[in-house]
Short mmCIF file of the C-alpha atoms (twelve columns), coordinates in Angstrom:
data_MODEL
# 
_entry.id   MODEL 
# 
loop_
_atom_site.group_PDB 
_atom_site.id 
_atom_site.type_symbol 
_atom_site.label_atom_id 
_atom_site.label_alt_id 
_atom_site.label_comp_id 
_atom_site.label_asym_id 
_atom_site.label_seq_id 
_atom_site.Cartn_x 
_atom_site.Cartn_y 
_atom_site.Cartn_z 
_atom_site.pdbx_PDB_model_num 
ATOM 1   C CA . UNK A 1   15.363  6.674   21.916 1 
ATOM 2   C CA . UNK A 2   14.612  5.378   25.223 1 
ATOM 3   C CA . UNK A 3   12.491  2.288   25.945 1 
ATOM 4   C CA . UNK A 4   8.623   4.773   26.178 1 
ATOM 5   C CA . UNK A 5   9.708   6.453   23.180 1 
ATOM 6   C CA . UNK A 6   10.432  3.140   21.265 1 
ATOM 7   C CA . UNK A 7   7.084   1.548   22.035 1 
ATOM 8   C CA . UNK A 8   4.876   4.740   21.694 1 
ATOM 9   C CA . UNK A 9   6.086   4.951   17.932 1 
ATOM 10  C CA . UNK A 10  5.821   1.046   17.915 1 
ATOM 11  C CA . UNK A 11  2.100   1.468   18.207 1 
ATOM 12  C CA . UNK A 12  1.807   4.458   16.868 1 
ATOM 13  C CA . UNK A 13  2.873   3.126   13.966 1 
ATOM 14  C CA . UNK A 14  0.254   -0.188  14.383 1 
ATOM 15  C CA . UNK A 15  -2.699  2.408   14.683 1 
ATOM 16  C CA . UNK A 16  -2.116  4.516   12.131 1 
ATOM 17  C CA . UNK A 17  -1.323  1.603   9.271  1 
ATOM 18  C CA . UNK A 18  -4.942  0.406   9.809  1 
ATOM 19  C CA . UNK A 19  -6.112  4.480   9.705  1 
ATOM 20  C CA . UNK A 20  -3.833  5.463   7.241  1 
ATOM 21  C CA . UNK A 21  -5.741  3.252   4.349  1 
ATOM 22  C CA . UNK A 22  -9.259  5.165   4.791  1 
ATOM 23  C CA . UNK A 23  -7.738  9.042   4.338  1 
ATOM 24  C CA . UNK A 24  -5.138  8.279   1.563  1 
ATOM 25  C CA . UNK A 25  -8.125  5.804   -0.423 1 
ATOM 26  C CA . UNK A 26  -9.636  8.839   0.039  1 
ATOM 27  C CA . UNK A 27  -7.793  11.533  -0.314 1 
ATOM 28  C CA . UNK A 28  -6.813  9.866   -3.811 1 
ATOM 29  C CA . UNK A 29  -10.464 9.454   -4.762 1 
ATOM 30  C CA . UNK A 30  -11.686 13.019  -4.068 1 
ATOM 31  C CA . UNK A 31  -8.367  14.372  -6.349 1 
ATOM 32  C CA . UNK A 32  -10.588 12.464  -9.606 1 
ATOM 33  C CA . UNK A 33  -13.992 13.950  -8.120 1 
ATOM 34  C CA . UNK A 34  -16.529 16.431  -6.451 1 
ATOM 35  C CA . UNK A 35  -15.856 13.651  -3.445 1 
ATOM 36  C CA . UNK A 36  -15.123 14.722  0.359  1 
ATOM 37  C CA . UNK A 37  -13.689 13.184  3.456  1 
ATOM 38  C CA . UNK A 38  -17.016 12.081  5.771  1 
ATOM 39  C CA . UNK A 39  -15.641 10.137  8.473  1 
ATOM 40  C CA . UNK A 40  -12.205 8.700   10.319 1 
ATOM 41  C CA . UNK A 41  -12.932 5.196   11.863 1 
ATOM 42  C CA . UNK A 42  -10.236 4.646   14.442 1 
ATOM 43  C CA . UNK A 43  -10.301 1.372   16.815 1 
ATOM 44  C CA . UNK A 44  -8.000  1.768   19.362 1 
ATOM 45  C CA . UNK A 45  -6.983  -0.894  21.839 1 
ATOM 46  C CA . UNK A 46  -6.443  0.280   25.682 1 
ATOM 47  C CA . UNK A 47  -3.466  0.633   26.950 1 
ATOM 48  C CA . UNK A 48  -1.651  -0.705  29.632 1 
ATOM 49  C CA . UNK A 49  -4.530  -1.978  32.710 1 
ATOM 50  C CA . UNK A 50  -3.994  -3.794  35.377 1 
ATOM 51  C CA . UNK A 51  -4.918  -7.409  35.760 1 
ATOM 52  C CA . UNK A 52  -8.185  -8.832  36.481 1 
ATOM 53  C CA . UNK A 53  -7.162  -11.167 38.732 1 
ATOM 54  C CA . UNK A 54  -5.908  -10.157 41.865 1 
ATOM 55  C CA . UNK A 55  -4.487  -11.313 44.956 1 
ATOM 56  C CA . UNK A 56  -6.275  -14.750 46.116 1 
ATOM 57  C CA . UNK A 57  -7.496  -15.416 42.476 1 
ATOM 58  C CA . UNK A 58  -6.435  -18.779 40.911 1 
ATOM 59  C CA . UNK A 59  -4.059  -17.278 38.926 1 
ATOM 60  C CA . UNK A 60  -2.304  -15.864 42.045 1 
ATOM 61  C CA . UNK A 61  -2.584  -19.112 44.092 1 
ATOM 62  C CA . UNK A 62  -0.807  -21.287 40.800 1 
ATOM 63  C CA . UNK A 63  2.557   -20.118 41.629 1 
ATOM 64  C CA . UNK A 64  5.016   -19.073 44.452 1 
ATOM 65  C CA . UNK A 65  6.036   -16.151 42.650 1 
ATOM 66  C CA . UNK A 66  4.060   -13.027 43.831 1 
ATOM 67  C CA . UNK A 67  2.352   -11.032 41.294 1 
ATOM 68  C CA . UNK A 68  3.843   -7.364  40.798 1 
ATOM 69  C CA . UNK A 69  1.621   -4.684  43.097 1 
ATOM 70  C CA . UNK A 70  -0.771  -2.313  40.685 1 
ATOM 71  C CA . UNK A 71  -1.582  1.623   41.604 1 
ATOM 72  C CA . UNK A 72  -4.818  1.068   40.466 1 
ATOM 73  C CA . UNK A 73  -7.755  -1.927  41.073 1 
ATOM 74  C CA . UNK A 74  -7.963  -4.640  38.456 1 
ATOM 75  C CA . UNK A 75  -8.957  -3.877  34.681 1 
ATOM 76  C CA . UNK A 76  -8.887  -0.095  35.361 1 
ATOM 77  C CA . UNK A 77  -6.092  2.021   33.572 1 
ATOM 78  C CA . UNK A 78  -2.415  2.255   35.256 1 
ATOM 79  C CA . UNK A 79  -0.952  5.882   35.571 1 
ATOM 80  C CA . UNK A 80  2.005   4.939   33.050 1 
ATOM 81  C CA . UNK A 81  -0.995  3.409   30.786 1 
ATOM 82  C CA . UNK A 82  -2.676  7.142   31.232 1 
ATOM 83  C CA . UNK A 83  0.713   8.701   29.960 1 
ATOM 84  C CA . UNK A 84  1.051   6.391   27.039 1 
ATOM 85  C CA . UNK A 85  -2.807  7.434   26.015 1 
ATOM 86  C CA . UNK A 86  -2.055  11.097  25.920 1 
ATOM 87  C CA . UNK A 87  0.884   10.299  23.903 1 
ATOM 88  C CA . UNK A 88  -0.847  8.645   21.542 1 
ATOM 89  C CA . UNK A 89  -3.718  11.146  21.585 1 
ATOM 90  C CA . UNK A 90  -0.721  14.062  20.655 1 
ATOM 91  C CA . UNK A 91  0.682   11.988  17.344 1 
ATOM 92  C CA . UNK A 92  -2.688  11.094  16.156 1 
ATOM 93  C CA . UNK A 93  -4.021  14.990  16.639 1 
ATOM 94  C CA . UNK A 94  -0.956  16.203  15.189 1 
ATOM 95  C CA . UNK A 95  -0.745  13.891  12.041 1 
ATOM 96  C CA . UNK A 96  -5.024  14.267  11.226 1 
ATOM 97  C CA . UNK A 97  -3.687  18.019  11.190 1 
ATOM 98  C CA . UNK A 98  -0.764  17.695  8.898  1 
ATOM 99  C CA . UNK A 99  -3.093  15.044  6.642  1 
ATOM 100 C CA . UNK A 100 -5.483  18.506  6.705  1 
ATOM 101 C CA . UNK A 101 -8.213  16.294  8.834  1 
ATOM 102 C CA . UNK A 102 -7.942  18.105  12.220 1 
ATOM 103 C CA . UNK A 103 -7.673  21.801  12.439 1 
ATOM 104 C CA . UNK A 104 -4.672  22.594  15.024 1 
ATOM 105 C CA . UNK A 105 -5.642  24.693  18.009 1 
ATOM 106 C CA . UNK A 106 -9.185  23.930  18.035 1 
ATOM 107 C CA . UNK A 107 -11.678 21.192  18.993 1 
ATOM 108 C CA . UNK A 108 -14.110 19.622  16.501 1 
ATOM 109 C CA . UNK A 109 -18.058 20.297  17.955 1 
ATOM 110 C CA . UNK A 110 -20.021 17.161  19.408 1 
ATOM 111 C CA . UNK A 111 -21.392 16.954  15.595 1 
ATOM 112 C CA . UNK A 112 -17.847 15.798  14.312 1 
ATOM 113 C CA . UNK A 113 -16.444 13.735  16.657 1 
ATOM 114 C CA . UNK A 114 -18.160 10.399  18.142 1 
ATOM 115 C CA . UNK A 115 -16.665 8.293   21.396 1 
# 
């Protein structure tokens, strides 16, 4: 698995211990009862950014090394960061759909899903 792969399923795998509690509580608590699945809580932490300091900030003029070049201004999302965000987006949609939380091929309406 190349060096992407190996840190997609890294976090993947980070993400989905701390969501995998709430559905499998759950799911186990609604096999005893008349109980259903209400919400999915899932914090998320953004990928890769750029810096907020840039050239000429403190941080810059504290060594002689120069500080790698970014395709995007500081604090906004890099275009590999954008590609590891989709990524992440696919696993999680496709395992909600195989826990039977997500349907697949469709969207959930503005009344389901909160961002």
């Amino acid at each position: 698995m190349n060096g992407i792969g190996t840190m997609i399923k890294k976090l993947s795998l980070c993400a989905l211990s701390v969501l995998a509690a709430l559905p499998v509580g759950t799911v186990a608590l609604a096999a005893e009862g008349d109980m259903q699945l209400q919400q999915v809580l899932m914090l998320s932490r953004h990928n890769l950014r750029a810096p907020l300091a840039d050239n000429g900030s403190v941080l810059e003029q504290s060594t002689k090394k120069s500080w790698p070049q970014w395709d995007v201004p500081g604090g906004q999302l890099t275009t590999k960061g954008g590609v590891l965000e989709i990524y992440m987006g696919n696993y999680t949609r496709q395992w909600l759909a195989q826990q039977g939380l997500a349907k697949n091929g469709s969207c959930p309406d503005s009344h389901n899903v909160f961002v």
